[in-house]
C-alpha positions as CSV (number, residue, x, y, z in Angstrom):
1,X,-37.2,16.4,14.2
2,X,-35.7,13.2,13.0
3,X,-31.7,12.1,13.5
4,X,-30.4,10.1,11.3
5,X,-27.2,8.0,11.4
6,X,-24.7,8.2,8.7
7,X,-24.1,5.1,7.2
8,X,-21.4,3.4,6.9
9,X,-19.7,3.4,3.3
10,X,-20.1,0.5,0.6
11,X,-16.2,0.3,0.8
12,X,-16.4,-0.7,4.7
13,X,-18.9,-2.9,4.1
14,X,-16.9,-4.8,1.7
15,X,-13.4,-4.8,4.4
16,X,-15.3,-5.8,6.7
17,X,-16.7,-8.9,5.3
18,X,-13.1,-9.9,3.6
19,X,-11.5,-9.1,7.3
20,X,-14.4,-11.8,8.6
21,X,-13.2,-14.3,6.0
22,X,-9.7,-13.6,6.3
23,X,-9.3,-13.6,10.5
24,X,-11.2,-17.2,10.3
25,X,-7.9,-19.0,8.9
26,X,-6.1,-17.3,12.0
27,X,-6.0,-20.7,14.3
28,X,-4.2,-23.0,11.4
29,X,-2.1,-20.1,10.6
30,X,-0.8,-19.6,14.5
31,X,-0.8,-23.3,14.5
32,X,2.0,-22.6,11.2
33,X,3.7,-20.5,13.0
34,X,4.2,-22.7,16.3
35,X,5.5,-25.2,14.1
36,X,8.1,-23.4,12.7
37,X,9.2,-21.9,15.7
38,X,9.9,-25.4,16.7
39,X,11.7,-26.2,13.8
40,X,13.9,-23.0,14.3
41,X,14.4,-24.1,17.5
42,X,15.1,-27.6,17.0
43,X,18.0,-26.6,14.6
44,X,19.3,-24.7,17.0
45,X,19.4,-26.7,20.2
46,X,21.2,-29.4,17.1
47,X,23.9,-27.4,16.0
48,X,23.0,-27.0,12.4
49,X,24.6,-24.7,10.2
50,X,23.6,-21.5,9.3
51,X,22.1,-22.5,6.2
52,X,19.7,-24.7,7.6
53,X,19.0,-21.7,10.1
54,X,18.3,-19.1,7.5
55,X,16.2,-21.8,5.8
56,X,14.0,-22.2,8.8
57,X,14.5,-18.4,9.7
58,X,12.4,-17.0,6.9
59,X,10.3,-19.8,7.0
60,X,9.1,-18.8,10.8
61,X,9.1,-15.2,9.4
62,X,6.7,-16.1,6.6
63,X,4.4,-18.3,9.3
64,X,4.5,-15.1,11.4
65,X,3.7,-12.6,9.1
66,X,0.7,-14.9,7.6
67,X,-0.8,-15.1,11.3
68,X,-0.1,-11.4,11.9
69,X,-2.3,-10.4,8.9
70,X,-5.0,-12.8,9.8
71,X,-4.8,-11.3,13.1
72,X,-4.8,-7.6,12.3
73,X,-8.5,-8.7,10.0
74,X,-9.6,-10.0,13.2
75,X,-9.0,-7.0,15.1
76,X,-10.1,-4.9,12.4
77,X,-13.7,-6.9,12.2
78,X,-13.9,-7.2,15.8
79,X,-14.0,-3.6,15.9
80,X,-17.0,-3.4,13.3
81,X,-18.0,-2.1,10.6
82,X,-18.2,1.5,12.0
83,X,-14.3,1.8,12.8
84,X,-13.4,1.3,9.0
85,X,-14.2,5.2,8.6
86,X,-14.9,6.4,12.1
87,X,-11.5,7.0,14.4
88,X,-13.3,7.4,17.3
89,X,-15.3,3.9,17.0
90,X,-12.0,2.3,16.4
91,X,-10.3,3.9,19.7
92,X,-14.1,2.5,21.4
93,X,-13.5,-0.4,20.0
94,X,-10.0,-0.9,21.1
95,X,-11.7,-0.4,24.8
96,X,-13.7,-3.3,24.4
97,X,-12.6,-6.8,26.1
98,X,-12.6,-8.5,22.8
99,X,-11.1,-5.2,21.4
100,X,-8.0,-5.3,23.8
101,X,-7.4,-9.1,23.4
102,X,-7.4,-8.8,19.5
103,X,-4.7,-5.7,19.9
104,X,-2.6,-7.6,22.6
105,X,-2.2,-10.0,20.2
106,X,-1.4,-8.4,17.2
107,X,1.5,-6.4,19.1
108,X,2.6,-10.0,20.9
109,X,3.3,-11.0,16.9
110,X,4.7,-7.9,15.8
111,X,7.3,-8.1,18.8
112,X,7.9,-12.0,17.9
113,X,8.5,-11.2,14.2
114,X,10.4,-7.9,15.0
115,X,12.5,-10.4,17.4
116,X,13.0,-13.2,15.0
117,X,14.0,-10.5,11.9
118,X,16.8,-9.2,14.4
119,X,18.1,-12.2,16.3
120,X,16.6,-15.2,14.6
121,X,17.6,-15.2,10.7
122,X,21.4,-15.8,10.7
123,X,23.4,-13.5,8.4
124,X,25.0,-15.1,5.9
125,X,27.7,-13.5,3.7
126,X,27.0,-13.6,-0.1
127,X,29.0,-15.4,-1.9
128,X,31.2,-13.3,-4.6
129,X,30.4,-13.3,-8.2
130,X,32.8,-15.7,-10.1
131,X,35.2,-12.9,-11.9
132,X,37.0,-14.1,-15.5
């Protein structure tokens, strides 16, 4: 009697190897993301107005949400190929040392760019259309 495995599906195959390429740019994109943090900061501890602050705002925003997506495709590929159609790999794989530091740090940059699109963009009141 012979068991076979069920392979995985062409279409993980294919995630997986564009999550590889895509978690590899993670380091310069964090690196992104520091330095716009201290930009924001830097603006902040200067006073500037809240132009400059939006400015710099959505620029940190961007920089996290660049570096979140990189770091979701690492989690994703750290998990393997397997978890791409397989729930139960993925909660194994979540187990995992390397598992639980890719998902610590995916939910460290949600809660940073959840944080920053509350407290950190400044609201600024649109101006009103020019009436005639």
């Amino acid at each position: 009697m012979a068991f076979f495995r069920p392979r995985v599906s062409r279409e993980a195959e294919v995630r997986y190897h564009a999550d590889l390429e895509i978690s590899k740019s993670f380091p310069e994109f964090i690196e992104k993301a520091r330095q716009a943090e201290q930009v924001l900061r830097e603006l902040r501890a200067s006073g500037a107005d809240e132009i400059e602050l939006l400015a710099a705002g959505r620029a940190f925003d961007a920089a996290l949400t660049e570096a979140l997506r990189a770091a979701e495709a690492g989690q994703r590929a750290t998990f393997g190929v397997k978890a791409y159609d397989d729930r139960i790999a993925r909660r194994k794989a979540k187990a995992t040392p390397a598992g639980a530091m890719w998902t610590d740090e995916v939910e460290r940059l949600r809660t940073l760019r959840e944080d920053n699109r509350l407290w950190g963009i400044p609201r600024v009141p649109r101006p009103l259309p020019a009436t005639a």
